[in-house]
N, CA, C and O of each residue as an XYZ file, in Angstrom:
340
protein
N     108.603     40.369    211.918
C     109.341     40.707    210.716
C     109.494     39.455    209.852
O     109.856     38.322    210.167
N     109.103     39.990    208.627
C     109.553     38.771    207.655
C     111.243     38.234    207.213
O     112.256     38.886    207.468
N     111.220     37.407    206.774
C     112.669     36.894    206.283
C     112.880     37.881    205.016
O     114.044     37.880    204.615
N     112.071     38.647    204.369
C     112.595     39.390    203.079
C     112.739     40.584    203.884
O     113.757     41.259    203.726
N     111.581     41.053    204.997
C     112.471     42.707    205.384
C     113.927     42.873    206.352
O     114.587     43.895    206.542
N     114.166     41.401    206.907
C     115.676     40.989    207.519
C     116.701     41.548    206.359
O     117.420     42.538    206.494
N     116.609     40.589    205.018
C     117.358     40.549    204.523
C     117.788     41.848    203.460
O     118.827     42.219    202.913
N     116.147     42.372    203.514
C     116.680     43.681    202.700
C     117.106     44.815    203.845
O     117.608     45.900    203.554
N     116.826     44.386    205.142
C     117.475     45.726    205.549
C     118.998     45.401    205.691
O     119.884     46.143    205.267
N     119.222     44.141    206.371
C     121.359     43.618    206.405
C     121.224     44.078    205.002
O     121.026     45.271    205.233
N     121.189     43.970    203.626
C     121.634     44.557    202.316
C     121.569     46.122    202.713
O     122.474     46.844    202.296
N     120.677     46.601    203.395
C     120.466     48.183    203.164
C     121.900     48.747    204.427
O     122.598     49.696    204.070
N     122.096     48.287    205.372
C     123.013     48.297    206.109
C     124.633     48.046    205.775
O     125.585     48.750    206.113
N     124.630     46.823    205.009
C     125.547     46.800    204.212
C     126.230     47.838    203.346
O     127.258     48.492    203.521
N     125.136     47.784    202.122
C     125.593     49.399    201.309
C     125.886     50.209    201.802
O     126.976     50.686    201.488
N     125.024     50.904    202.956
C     125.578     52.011    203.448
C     126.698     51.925    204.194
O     127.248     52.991    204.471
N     127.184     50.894    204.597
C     128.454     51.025    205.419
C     129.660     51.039    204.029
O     130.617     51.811    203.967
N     129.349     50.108    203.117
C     130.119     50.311    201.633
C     130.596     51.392    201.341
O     131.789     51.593    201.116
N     129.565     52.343    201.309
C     129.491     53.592    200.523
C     130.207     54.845    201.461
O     130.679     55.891    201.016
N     130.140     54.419    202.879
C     130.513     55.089    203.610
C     131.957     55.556    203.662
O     132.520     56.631    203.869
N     132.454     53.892    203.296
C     134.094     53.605    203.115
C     134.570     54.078    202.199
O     135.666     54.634    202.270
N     133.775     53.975    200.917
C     134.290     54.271    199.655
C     134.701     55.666    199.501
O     135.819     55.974    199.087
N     133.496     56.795    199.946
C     133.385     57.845    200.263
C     134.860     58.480    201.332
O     135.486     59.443    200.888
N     135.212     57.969    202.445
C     135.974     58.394    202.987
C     137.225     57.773    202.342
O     138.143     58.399    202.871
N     137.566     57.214    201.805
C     138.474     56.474    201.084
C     138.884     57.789    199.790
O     140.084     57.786    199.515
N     138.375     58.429    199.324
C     138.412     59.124    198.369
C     139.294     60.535    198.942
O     139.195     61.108    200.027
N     140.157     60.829    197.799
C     140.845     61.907    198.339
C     140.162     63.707    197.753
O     139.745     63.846    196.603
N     140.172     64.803    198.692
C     139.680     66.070    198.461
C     140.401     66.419    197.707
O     141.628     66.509    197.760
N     139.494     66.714    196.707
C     139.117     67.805    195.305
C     139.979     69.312    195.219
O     140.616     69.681    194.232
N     139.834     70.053    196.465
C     140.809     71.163    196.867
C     142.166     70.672    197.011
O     142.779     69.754    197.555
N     142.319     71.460    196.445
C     143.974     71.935    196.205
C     144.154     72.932    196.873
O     145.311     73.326    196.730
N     143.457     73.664    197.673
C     143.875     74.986    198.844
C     144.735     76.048    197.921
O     144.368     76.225    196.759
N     145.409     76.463    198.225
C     146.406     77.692    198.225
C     147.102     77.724    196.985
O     147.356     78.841    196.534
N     147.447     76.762    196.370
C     148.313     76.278    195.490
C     146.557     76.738    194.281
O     146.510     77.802    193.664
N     145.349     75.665    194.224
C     144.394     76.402    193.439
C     144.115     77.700    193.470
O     143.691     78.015    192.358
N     144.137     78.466    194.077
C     144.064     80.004    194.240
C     145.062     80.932    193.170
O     144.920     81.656    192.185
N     146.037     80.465    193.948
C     147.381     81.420    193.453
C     147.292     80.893    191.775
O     147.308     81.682    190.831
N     147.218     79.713    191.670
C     147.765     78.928    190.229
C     146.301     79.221    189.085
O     146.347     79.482    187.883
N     145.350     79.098    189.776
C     144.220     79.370    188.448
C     143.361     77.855    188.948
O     142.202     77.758    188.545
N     143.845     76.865    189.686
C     143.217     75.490    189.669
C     143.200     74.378    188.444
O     142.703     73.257    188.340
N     144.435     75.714    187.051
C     145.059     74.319    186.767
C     145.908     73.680    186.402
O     146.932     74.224    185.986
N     145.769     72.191    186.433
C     147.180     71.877    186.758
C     147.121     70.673    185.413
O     146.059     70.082    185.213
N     148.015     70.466    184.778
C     147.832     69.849    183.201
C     148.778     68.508    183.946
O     149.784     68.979    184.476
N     148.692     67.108    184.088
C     149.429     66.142    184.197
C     149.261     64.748    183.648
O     148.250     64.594    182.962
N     149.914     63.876    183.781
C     149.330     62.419    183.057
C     148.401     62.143    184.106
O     147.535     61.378    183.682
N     148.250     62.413    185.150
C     146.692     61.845    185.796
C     145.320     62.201    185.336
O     144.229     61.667    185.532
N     145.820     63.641    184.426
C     144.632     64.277    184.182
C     144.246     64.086    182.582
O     143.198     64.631    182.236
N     144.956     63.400    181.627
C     145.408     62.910    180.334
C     144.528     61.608    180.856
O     143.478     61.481    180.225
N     144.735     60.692    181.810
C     144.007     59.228    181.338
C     143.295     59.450    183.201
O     143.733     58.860    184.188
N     142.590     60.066    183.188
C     141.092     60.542    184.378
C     140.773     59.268    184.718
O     140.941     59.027    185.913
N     140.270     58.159    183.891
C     138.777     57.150    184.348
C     140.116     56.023    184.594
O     139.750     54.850    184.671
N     141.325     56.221    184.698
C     142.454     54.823    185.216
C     142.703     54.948    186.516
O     143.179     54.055    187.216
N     142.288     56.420    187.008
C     143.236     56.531    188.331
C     142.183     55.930    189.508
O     141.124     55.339    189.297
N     142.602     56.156    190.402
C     141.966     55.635    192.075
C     141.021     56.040    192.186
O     140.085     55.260    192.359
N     140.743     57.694    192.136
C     139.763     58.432    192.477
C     138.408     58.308    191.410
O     137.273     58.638    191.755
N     138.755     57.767    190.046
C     137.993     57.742    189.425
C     137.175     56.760    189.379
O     136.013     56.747    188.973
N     137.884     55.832    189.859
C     137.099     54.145    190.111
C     136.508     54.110    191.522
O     135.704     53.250    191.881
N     137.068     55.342    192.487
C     136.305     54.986    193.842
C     135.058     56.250    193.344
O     134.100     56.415    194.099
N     135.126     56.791    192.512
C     134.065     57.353    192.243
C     132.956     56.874    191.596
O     131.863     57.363    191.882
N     133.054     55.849    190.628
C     132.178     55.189    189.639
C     131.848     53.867    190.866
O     130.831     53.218    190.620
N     132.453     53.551    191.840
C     132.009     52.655    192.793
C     131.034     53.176    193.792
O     130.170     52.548    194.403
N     131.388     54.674    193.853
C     130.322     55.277    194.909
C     128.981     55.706    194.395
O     127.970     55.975    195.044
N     129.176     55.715    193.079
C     127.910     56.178    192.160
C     126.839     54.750    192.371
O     125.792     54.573    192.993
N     127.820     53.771    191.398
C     126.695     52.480    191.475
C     126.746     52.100    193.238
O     126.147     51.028    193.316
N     126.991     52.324    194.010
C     126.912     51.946    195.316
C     125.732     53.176    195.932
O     124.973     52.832    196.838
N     125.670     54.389    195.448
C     124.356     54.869    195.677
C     123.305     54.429    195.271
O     122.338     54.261    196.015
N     123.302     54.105    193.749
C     122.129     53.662    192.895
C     122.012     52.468    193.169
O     121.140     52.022    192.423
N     122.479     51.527    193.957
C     122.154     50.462    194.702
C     121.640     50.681    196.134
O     120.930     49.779    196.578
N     121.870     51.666    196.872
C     121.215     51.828    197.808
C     119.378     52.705    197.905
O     118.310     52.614    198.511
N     120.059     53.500    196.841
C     118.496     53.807    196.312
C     117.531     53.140    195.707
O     116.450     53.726    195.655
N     117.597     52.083    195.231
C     116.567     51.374    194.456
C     116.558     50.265    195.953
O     115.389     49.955    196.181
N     117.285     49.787    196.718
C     117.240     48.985    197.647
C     116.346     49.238    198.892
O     115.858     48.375    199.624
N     116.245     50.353    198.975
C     115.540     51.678    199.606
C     113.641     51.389    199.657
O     112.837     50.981    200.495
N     113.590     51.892    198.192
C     112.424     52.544    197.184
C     111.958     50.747    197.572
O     110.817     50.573    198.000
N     113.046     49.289    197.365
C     112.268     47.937    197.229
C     111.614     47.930    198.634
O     110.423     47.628    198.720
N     112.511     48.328    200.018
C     112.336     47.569    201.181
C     111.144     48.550    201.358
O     110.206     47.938    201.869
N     110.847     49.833    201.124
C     109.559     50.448    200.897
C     108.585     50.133    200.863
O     107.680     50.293    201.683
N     108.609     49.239    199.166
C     106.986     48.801    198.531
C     107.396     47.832    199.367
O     107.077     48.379    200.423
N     107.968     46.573    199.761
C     107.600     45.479    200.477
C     107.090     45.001    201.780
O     106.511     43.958    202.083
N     107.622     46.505    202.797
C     106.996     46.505    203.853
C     105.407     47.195    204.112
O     104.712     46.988    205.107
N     104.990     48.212    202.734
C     104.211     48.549    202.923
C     102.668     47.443    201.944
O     101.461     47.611    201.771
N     103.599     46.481    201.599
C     102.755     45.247    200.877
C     102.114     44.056    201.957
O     101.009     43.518    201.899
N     103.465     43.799    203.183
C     103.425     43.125    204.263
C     102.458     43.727    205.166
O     102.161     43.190    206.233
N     102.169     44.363    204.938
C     101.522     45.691    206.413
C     100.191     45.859    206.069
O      99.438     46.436    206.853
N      99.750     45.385    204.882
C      98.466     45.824    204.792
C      97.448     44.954    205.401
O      96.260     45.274    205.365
C-alpha cells in the first residue's frame, strides 16, 4: 500500500465515523401522535428562524460531510485503480 491510499482511506474512515455522529446526534422529524391528531402543524419561533437552530446546522454539516465522503470515495477509486495498473 501506498502512503496516499493509507491516508485517503484514515480520511475515508474518519468521515464516516463524523457523519455517523452527526447523524445520530440529530433529533426525529416525527412528532407521533400529537402530528396525527394536530395536522403536523405546529407554527413557533423555531420554525420562523429554521437555518439558526441545532438541527439545521447538524443538517448542513451532514450534507457537506456526505459530499465529502463522496468525492473522497470516487478520489481513493481513481487512485488505487491508477496504482494497480
Amino acid at each position: 500500500m501506498s502512503v496516499v491510499e493509507i491516508v485517503a482511506g484514515s480520511l475515508l474512515i474518519l468521515v464516516s465515523l463524523i457523519l455517523i455522529l452527526i447523524v445520530l446526534s440529530q433529533e426525529s422529524k416525527d412528532q407521533g401522535l400529537t402530528s396525527a391528531i394536530g395536522g403536523g402543524y405546529n407554527e413557533s419561533f423555531y420554525g420562523k428562524n429554521g437555518a439558526n437552530t441545532k438541527d439545521a446546522k447538524l443538517s448542513r454539516l451532514a450534507r457537506v460531510c456526505s459530499i465529502i465522503l463522496f468525492i473522497v470515495t470516487l478520489a481513493v477509486n481513481i487512485v488505487v485503480s491508477i496504482y494497480h495498473k
